[in-house]
C-alpha positions, 0 to 999 in steps of 0.5 A, spaced: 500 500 500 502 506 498 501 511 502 500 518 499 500 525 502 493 528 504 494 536 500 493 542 504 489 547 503 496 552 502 499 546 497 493 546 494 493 553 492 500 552 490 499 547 485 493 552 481 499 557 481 503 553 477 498 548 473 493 553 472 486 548 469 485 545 476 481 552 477 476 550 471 477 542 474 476 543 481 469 548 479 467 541 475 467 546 469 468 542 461 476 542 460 480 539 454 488 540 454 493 537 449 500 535 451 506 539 450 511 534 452 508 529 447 514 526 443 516 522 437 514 514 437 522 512 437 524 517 442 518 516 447 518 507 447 525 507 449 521 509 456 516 504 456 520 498 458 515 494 452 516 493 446 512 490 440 515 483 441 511 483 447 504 485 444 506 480 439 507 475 445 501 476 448 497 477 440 500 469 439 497 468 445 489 469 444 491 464 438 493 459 441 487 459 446 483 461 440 481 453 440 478 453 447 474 459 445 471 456 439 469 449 444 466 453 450 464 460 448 460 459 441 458 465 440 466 466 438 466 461 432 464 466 427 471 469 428 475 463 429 475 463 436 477 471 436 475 475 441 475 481 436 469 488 435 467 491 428 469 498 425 463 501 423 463 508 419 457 513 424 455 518 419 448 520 421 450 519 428 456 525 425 452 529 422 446 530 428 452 531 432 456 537 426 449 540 428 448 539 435 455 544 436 454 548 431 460 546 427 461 540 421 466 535 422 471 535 417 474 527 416 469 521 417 466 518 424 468 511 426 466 506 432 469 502 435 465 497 437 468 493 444 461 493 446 460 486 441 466 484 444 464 476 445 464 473 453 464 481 457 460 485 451 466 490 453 474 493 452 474 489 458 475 483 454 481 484 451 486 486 457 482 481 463 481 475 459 488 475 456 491 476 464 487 471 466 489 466 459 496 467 461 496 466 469 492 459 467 497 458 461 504 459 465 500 454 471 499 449 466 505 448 463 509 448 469 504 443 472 506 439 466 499 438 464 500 442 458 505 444 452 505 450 447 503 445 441 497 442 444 490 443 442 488 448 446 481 445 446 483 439 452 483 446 457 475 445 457 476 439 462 475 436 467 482 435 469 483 441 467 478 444 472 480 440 478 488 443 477 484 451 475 479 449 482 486 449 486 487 456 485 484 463 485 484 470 482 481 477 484 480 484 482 478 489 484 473 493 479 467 498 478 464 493 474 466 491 467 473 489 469 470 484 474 465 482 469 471 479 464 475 476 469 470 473 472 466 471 467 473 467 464 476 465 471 470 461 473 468 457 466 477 455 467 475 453 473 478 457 478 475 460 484 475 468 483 473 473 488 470 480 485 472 486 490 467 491 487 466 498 488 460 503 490 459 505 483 459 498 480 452 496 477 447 491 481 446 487 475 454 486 474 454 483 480 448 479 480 451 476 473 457 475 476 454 471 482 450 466 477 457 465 474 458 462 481 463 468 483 465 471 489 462 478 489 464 483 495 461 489 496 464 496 499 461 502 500 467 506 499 470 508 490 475 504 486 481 504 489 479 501 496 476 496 492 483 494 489 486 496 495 481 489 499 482 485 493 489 485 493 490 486 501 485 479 500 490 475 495 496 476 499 494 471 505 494 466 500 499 464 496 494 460 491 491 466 489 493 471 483 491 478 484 489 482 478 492 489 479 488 493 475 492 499 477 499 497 476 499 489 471 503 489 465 499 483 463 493 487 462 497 493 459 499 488 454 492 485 452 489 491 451 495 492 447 493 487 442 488 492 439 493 496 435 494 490 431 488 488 430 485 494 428 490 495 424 488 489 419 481 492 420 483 499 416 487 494 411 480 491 410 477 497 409 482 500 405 483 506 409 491 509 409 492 512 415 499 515 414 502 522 416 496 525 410 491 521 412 492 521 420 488 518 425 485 520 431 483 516 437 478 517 443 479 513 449 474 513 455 479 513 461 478 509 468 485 507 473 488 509 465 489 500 464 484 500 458 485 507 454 493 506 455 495 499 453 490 500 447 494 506 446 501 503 446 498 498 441 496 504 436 502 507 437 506 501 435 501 499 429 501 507 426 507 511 429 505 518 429 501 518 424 496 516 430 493 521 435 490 518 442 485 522 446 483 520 453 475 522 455 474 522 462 467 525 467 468 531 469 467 529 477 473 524 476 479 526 472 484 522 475 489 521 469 488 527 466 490 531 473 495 525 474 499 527 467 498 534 467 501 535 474 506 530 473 503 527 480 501 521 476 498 517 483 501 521 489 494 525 487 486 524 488 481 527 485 478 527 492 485 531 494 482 537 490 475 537 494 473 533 487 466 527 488 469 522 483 461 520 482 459 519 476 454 515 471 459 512 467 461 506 472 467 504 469 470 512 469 469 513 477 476 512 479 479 517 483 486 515 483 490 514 476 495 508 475 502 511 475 504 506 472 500 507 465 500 515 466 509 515 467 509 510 461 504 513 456 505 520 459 509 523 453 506 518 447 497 522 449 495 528 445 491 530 449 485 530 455 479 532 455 472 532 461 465 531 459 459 532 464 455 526 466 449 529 462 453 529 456 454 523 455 447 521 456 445 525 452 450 523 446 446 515 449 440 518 446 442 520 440 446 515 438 441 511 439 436 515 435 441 515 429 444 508 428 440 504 433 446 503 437 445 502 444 452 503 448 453 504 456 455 512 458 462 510 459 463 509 452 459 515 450 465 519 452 469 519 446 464 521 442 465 529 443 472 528 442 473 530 435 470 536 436 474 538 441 480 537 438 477 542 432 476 547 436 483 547 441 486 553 441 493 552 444 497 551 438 496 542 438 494 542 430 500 547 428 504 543 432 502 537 430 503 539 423 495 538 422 493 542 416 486 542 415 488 538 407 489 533 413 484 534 417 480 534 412 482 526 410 482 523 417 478 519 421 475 519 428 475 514 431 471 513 437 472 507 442 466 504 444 468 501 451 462 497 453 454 496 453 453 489 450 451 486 457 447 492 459 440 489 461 434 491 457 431 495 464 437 498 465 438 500 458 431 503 458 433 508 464 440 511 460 435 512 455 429 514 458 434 520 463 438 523 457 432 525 454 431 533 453 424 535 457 
């Protein structure tokens, strides 16, 4: 456990002089910043300590447990036992969007749909599942019990389940991340422990204990949740702790993306190169989702690639975290902030320092949203292309019109001529929604409608 210093009142003050946006953050008030310290790819990689061998390791990986998959998730099937989410251009939703703000959107809109993702209906699916397939991968091959050219497919056993059932894993998480690693970790047939925030959604939890796994319950935000769950998983040594705030493996999951969406725009026949940049909008949480998938666009696109990270506006801990360069020395809650929101999967106080020191030089930018903001994006893209998304996966939404309308020199910096502009693409990270109940759903609707 970390022990961090609780800032005073004068400290507090000390820091507005010096970083002038935590006035508009502290108010709560929309801001949107683009980094000054971002750098070339060649030059920021040398300080991540990864490199694309890693997410090549981990891509090879998901291939090799793609014949389990197929066995026991069939919905999987369809893509060879992937678990992967379709690209879709939004051109209704970009055009009901360039009249809702009053400005056209040069370039084309695009959705990222991790919402399909099979087994979590979320982003989740990438980086909690691949973490989780690598502990049961290496406890199976040291065992004995598997080897790296076997048939993936025997795991679906009941030896396999008996030799899983001797060990166990926890998280801690608002919901989704829970969900993924609990969904998985139970079908291997571990027991798994899900220590849940205050903001995670009823019917997450309920989904979870249908699955057979253990839910705790606090009363207290995201960073408790870990801080039990990991407290938990030291007393046993049988028990692996997924550290939401600190794991490589997850980060390297995620990672897996880059590479996927790019063959993705190969289909498609999209170019993404310095005349035809790309632009993407992460909803950000702890930062473990939004970074490693941002590391892998990096590695698939170099600087063609533009990364943005969306958070609420009552909990904007990777943005605070990177802009003041106190990574996770600093809360939200230090700054008289909430961290509550409607976007369950954002209500995170304190970002990952491991994500924010890694990808602090390779981000573009920050930006803040309200709540009532991406319920009503919800409704709208609802409205438009009969999509039905969470309100975390709405953040990204606003994005490509907040870079269009920055006024702090980022497009000039960045060489981002409108020719260029004119030919990028937008693409907007849908992080989840696919599990969300009908009801629930109905709700999300039925509270962004404008009276």
């Amino acid at each position: 456990m970390h022990s961090h210093p609780h800032y005073s009142q004068s400290a507090i003050q000390e820091l507005c002089r010096h970083y002038p946006l935590l006035n508009p953050l502290m108010a709560l008030t929309p801001v949107c910043w683009f980094n000054p310290e971002r750098q070339p790819l060649e030059q920021a990689l040398n300080g991540v300590g990864l490199t694309a061998d890693d997410v090549a390791d981990a891509a090879a990986r998901l291939n090799r447990f793609a014949a389990y998959f197929r066995a026991v998730f069939p919905e999987t099937q369809a893509l060879n036992g992937i678990l992967e989410s379709p690209l879709q251009a939004i051109p209704d939703m970009q055009q009901a969007m360039s009249r809702q703000y009053e400005q056209p959107l040069a370039g084309t809109l695009m959705l990222k749909r991790d919402d399909l993702l099979p087994v979590s209906g979320s982003i989740k699916a990438r980086g909690g599942i691949y973490e989780v397939l690598h502990h049961a991968e290496k406890l199976a091959l040291k065992a004995g019990l598997l080897h790296l050219h076997d048939d993936y497919a025997k795991l679906d056993s009941d030896e396999f389940r008996a030799f899983f059932g001797q060990h166990a894993i926890a998280v801690g998480s608002t919901g989704n991340l829970g969900l993924s690693i609990g969904i998985i970790s139970a079908r291997l047939g571990f027991k798994v422990s899900v220590h849940m925030s205050a903001d995670a959604r009823e019917w997450k939890k309920h989904l979870l204990r249908s699955h057979g796994v253990r839910v705790v319950e606090y009363q207290s935000d995201y960073s408790v949740a870990v801080a039990e769950g990991r407290a938990d998983a030291l007393n046993d040594p049988y028990c692996h702790f997924v550290d939401d705030e600190n794991s490589v493996q997850l980060f390297l999951g995620y990672a897996v993306a880059g590479l996927r969406l790019k063959a993705q725009f190969e289909q498609q026949g999209i170019s993404v190169n310095r005349e035809h940049p790309l632009f993407v909008y992460l909803p950000c949480g702890v930062g473990g989702g939004p970074g490693g998938v941002a590391f892998g666009l990096k590695l698939a696109f170099g600087d063609a690639v533009h990364c943005v990270f969306a958070e609420p506006t009552h909990s904007p801990c990777m943005l605070l975290g990177v802009y003041t360069g106190l990574h996770d020395a600093i809360s939200v809650q230090d700054l008289g902030i909430d961290n509550l929101t409607t976007a369950d999967g954002l209500a995170v106080g304190r970002p990952s320092g491991f994500v924010g020191r890694v990808m602090a030089p390779l981000l573009d930018g920050f930006y803040t949203l309200p709540d009532e903001e991406m319920l009503g994006l919800l409704n709208l893209l609802a409205q438009q292309e009969n999509i039905r998304l969470e309100p975390s996966a709405l953040a990204g939404m606003p994005g490509p019109w907040r870079v269009a309308g920055e006024d702090q020199g980022y497009k000039e910096r960045m060489g981002l001529t409108p020719a260029r502009m004119a030919r990028a693409h937008h693409l907007i990270w849908a992080t989840g929604g696919g599990m969300v109940p009908e009801e629930e759903m109905a709700k999300y609707l039925s509270t962004s409608r404008k009276p």
